[in-house]
C-alpha positions as CSV (number, residue, x, y, z in Angstrom):
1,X,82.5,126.1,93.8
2,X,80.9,128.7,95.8
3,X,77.2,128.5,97.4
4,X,74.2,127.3,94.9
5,X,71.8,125.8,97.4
6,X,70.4,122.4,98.0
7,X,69.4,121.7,94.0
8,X,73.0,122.4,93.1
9,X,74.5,120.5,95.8
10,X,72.0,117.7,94.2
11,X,72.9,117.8,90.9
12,X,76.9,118.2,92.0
13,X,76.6,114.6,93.8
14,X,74.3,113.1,91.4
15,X,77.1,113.5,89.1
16,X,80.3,112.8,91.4
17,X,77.4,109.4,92.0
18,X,77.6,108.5,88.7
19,X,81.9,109.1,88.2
20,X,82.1,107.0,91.4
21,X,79.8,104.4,89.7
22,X,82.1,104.6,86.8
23,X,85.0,104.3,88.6
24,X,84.2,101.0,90.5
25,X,83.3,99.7,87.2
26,X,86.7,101.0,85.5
27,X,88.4,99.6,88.5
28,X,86.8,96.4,88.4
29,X,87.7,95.7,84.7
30,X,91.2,96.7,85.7
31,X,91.2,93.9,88.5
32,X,90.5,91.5,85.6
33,X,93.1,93.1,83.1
34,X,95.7,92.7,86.2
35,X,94.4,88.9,87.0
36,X,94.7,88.2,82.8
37,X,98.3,89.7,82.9
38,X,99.9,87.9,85.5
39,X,99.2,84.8,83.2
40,X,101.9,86.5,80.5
41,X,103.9,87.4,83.2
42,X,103.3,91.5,83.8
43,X,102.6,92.6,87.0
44,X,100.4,96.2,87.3
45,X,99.0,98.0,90.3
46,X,96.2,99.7,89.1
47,X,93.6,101.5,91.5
48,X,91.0,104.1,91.4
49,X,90.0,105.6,94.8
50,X,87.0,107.8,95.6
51,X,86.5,109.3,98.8
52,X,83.2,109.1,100.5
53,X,83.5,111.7,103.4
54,X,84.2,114.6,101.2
55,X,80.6,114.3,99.7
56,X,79.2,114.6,103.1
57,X,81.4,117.3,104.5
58,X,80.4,119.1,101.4
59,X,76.6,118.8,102.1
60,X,77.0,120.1,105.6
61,X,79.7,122.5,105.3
62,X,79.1,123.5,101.6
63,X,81.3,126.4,101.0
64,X,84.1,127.8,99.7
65,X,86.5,125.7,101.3
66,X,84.6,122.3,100.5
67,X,84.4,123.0,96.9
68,X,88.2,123.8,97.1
69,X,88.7,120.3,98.4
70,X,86.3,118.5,96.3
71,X,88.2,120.1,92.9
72,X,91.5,119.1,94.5
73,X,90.0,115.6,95.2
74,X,88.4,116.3,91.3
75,X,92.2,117.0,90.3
76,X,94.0,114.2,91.9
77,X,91.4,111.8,90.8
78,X,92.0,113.4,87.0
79,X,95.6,112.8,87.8
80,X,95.6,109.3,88.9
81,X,93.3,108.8,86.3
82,X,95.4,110.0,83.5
83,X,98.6,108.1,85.3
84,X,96.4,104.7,85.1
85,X,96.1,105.7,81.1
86,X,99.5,105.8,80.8
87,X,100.5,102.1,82.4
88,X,97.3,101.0,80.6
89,X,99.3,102.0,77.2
90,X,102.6,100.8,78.2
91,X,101.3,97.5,79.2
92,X,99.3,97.2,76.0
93,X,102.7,98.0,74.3
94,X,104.1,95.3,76.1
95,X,102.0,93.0,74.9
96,X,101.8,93.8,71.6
97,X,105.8,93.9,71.5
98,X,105.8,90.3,73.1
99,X,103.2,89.2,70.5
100,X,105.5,90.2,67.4
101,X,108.3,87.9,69.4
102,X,106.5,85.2,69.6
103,X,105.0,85.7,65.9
104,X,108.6,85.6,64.9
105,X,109.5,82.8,66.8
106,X,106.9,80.6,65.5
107,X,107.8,81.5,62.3
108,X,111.3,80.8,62.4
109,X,110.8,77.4,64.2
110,X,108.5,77.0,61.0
111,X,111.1,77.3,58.6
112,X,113.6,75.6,61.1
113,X,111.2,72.6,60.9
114,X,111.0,72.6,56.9
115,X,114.5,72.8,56.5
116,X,115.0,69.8,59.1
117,X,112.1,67.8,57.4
118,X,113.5,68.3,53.6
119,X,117.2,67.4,54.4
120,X,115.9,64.0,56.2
């Protein structure tokens, strides 16, 4: 977090570059999970944020207190991040719970059919 010059500072927002590249990719698959899900019904509120000026206040004020703030920006994303996991997982469970309902249902309105068809 502390000093490390102008090829460190590189290297550091080459790779918060590429996590934000992979964040507006993550988040734009999760727009389409949320636009696919509203057609079962579920409603989500998914989002991924990354902040811009706290790359360039780090390059200009690279220090100490930057770094802090960029880990704590690091550790809310991670937090969010993980949160995001968890609806992800619930809604899949959901769905997968919804699924086995309307597996049994159809199944059910089989044999319900059947029975109806051999006693005409």
């Amino acid at each position: 977090m502390v000093g490390g010059g102008v090829v460190a500072d590189i290297a550091k927002h080459s790779s918060l570059h590429q996590a934000r590249d992979n964040a507006s990719k993550t988040q734009s698959l999760m727009n389409r999970f949320k636009r696919e899900l509203t057609e079962v019904k579920l409603k989500t509120n998914f989002q991924i944020e990354m902040d811009g000026f706290t790359k360039v206040a780090d390059f200009f004020f690279n220090g100490f207190l930057m770094g802090f703030l960029v880990q704590s920006k690091i550790n809310a994303s991670y937090d969010d991040i993980s949160s995001v996991k968890r609806q992800v997982s619930q809604v899949l469970s959901q769905l997968s719970s919804m699924k086995n309902k309307v597996e049994s249902d159809i199944i059910s309105k089989q044999v319900e059919l059947e029975t109806f068809i051999h006693q005409a």
